[in-house]
C-alpha positions in Angstrom: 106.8 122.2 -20.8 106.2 122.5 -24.3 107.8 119.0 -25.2 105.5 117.6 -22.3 102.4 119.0 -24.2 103.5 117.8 -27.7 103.9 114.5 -26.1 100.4 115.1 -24.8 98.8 116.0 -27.9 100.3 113.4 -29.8 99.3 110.7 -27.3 95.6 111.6 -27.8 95.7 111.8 -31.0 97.4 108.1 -31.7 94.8 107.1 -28.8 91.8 107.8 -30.3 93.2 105.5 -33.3 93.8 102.9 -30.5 90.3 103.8 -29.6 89.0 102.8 -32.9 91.3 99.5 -32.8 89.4 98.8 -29.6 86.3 99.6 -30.1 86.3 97.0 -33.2 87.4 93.9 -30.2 84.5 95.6 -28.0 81.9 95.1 -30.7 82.4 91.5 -31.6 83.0 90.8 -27.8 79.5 92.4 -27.4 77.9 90.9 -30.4 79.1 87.3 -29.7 81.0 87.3 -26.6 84.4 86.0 -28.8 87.5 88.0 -28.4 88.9 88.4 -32.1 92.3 87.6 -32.3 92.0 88.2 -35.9 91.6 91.9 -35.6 95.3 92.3 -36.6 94.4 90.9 -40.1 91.8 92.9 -40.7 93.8 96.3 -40.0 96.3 94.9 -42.2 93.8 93.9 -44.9 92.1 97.3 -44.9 95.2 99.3 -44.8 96.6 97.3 -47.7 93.7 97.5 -50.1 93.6 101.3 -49.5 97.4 102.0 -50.3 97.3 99.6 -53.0 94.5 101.7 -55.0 95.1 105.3 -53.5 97.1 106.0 -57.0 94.6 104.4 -59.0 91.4 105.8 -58.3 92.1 108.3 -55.6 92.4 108.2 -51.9 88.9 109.1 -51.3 87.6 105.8 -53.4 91.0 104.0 -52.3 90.1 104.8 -48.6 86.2 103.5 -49.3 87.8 100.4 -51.0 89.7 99.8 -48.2 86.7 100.1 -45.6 84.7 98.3 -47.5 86.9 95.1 -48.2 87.4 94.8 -44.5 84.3 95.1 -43.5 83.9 92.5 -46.5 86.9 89.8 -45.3 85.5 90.5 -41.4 81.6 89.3 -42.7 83.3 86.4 -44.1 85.1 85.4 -41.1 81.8 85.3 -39.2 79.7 83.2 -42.0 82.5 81.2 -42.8 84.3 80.3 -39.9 82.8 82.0 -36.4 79.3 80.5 -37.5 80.4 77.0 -37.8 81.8 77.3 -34.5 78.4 78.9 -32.5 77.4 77.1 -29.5 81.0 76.1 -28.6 83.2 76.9 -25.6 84.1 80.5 -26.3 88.3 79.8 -25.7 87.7 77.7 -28.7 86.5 80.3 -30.5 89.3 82.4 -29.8 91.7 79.9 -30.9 90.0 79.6 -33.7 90.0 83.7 -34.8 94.3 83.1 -33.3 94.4 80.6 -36.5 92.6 82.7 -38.9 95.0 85.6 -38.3 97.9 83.4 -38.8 96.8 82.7 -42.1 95.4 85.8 -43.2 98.6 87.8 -41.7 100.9 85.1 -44.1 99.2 86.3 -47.2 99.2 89.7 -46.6 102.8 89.5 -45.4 104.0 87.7 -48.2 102.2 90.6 -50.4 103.7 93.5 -48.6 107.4 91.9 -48.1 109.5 94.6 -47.2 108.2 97.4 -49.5 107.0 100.0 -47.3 103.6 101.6 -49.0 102.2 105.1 -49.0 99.1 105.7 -48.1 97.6 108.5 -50.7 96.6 110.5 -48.2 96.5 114.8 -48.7 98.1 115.7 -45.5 101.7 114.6 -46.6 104.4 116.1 -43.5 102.5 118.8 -43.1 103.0 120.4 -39.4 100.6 122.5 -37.7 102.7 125.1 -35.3 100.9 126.8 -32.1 103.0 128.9 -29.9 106.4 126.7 -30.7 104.2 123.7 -30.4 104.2 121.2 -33.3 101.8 118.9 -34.5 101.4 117.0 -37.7 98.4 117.6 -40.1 98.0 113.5 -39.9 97.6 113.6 -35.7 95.0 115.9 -35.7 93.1 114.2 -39.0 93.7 111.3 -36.9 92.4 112.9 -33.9 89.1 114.7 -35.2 87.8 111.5 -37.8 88.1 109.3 -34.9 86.4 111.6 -32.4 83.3 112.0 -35.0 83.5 108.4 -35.7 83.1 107.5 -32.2 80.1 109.8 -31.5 78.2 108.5 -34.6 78.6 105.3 -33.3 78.0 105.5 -29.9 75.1 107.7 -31.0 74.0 104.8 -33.5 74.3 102.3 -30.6 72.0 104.0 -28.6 69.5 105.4 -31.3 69.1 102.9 -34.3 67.5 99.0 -34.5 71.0 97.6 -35.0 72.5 99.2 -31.8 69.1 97.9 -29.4 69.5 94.8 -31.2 73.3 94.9 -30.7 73.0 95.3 -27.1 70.2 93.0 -26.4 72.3 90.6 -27.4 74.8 92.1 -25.5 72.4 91.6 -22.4 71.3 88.0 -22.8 71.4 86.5 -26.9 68.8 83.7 -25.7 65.7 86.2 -24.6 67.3 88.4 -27.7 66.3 85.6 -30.6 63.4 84.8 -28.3 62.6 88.4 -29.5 62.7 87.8 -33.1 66.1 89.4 -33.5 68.4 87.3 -35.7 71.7 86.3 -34.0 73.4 85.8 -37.0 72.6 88.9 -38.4 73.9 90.8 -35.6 77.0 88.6 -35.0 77.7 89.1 -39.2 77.2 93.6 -38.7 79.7 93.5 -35.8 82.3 91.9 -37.5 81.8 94.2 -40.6 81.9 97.0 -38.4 84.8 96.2 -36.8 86.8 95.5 -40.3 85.6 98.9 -41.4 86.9 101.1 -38.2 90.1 98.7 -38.0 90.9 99.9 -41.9 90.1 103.7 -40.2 92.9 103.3 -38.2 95.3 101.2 -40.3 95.3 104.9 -42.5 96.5 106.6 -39.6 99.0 104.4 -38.2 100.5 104.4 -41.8 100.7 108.4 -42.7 103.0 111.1 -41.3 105.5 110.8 -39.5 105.0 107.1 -40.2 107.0 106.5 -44.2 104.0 104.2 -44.6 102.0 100.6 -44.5 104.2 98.0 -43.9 103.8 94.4 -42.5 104.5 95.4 -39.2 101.5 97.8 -39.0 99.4 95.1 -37.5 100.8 94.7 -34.3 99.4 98.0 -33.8 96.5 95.6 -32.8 98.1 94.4 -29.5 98.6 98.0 -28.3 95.3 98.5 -28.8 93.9 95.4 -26.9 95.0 96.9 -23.7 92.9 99.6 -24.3 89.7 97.6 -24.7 90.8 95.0 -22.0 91.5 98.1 -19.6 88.6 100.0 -20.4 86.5 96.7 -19.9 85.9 94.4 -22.8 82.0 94.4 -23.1 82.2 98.5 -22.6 82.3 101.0 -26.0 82.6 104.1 -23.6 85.3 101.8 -21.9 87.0 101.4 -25.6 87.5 105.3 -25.9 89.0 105.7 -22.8 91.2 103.1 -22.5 92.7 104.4 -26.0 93.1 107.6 -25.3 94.6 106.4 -21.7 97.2 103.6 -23.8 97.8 106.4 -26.1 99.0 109.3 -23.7 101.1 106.6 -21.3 103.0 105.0 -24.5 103.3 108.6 -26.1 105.1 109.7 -22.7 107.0 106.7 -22.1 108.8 106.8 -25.2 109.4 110.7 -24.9 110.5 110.5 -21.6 112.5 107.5 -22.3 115.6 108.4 -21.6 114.7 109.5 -18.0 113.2 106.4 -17.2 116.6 103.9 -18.0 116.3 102.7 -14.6 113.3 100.9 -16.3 114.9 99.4 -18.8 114.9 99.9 -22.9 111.5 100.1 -24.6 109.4 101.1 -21.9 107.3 103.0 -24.0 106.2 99.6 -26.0 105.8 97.7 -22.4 103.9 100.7 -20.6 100.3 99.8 -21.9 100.6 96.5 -20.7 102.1 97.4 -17.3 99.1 100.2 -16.7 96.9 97.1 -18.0 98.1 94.9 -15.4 98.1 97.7 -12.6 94.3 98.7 -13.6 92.9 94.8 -13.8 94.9 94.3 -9.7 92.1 97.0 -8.6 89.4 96.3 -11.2 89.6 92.5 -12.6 86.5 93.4 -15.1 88.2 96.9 -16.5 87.4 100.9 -15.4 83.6 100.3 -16.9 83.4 96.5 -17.6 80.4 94.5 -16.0 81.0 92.8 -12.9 80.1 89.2 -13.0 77.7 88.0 -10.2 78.8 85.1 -8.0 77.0 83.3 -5.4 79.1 83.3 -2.3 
C-alpha cells in the first residue's frame, strides 16, 4: 500500500508538469488552431538558459532568464515563421513548426552534448517523509507551482482582455478581428506564453531525483502531448487533466513494471499513448474537446 501511494503522489506531481507541457500545445492550438511540434525546443531552450546562468546570477534571476528567453524564442517563431505561413492549410503549418524543432533541437543539442547540467535549484535531494511515505522536496515544488500556475491562468483566461480575446478567437478568429481584436497580437501572446510555462516545466523535469538538464529532456514534450490530445486539444481544463491522468498511468506503469512483463519492457513509456488511444476509440475529440458538427 504505501509503495502504491508513493507511486500515486509522484504521478501527480510529474503530471501537473505534464500539465503545464500541455497546456502550452492547448494555447497555441486555441490561439491559431496550429499544433506546435516545436514545443520540444522551447522546453529545451528554456531549461538550458536557466541552468546555464543559475551559478551566475542566481536561480531566482536564472529561472526568470530562462522564462523569459522562451517566451522570447516562442514570439519569434510566431513573427518569423508562423506569420508568414497564416492563411495556409493548417498540416502545413505543423510541418512547418516539425522543421523548426529540428533545427532549433540541433543547436541546442550540439550545446548540451553529453554534459548533464544542474539546475540551481534550492531543493537539492531533499525528501519529505509522512508515515514511511517518501517524497522529494522537488515533486511537491513541482506539484504546488504548477497547481498555482494553472489557477492564475485559467483565472486569467476567464477574467482579463487577453483571455476574452484569446477565446474569441478560439470561437471564430474571423468575427474576432471583425471585432477589432488583432490576430497577430493574440497568435504572438500564446506562443510566449507557452515558451514561458514549457521552461516551468523543463526545471522540474531536470531537478531531483533527475541528475539534471540534458538533451534528452525534451522528449518530455511527447509524453505530454497525450495529455493535451486526451484531455481534448482546444480544452485548458482538458490540459490539466489529461496531465495529471498521463502522469499517474506512466508513474504506475513503471512501478509496477515488473508485474506487468506479460506486457512487455517499457510499458511505463508506452502507457500514455495506449490510454491515448483507448480514450480517442470512445471520444475521437478528447474527455472535454469540442465536437465538430457534421451535416448528416
Amino acid at each position: 500500500m504505501t509503495t502504491f501511494v508513493e507511486l500515486l503522489l509522484n504521478g501527480l506531481s510529474i503530471g501537473a508538469v505534464y500539465a503545464l507541457i500541455a497546456l502550452g500545445f492547448v494555447i497555441v492550438f486555441r490561439a491559431t488552431e496550429v499544433v506546435n511540434f516545436a514545443h520540444a525546443s522551447l522546453l529545451l531552450a528554456g531549461g538550458y538558459v536557466t541552468a546555464v546562468l543559475a551559478d551566475d546570477i542566481g536561480f531566482p534571476a536564472a529561472l526568470a532568464a530562462g522564462v523569459a528567453g522562451a517566451a522570447l524564442l516562442g514570439a519569434l517563431i510566431e513573427f518569423l515563421v508562423i506569420r508568414r505561413y497564416r492563411g495556409r492549410d493548417h498540416s502545413v503549418l505543423a510541418i512547418v513548426t516539425i522543421g523548426v524543432d529540428i533545427v532549433l533541437l540541433t543547436e541546442l543539442t550540439r550545446r548540451i552534448g553529453s554534459h548533464v547540467l544542474p539546475m540551481g535549484d534550492p531543493w537539492g535531494d531533499e525528501v519529505l517523509t509522512l508515515g514511511g511515505i517518501g517524497v522529494p522536496h522537488t515533486r511537491v515544488a513541482a506539484f504546488v507551482t504548477a497547481g498555482l500556475i494553472i489557477t492564475a491562468f485559467l483565472l486569467a483566461f476567464r477574467h482579463t482582455s487577453w483571455g476574452v480575446a484569446t477565446r474569441a478567437v478560439a470561437e471564430h478568429p474571423e468575427t474576432a478581428a471583425l471585432m477589432g481584436i488583432r490576430l497577430g497580437r493574440v497568435s504572438l501572446s500564446a506562443w510566449a506564453v507557452a515558451g514561458g510555462l514549457a521552461t516551468v516545466a523543463a526545471l522540474f523535469l531536470a531537478v531531483f531525483p533527475t541528475p539534471g538538464l540534458e538533451r534528452g529532456t525534451s522528449l518530455a514534450a511527447l509524453k505530454a502531448f497525450p495529455a493535451a490530445i486526451l484531455g481534448g486539444l482546444d480544452s485548458t481544463t482538458g490540459a490539466l487533466v489529461g496531465g495529471l491522468v498521463i502522469g499517474v498511468t506512466q508513474s504506475l506503469a513503471t512501478g509496477y513494471q515488473s508485474d506487468l512483463t506479460f506486457l512487455g519492457r517499457g510499458i511505463g513509456d508506452l502507457a500514455p499513448y495506449l490510454v491515448m488511444l483507448l480514450v480517442l476509440l470512445v471520444r475521437p475529440a478528447g474527455l472535454f474537446g469540442t465536437r465538430e458538427p457534421s451535416r448528416v
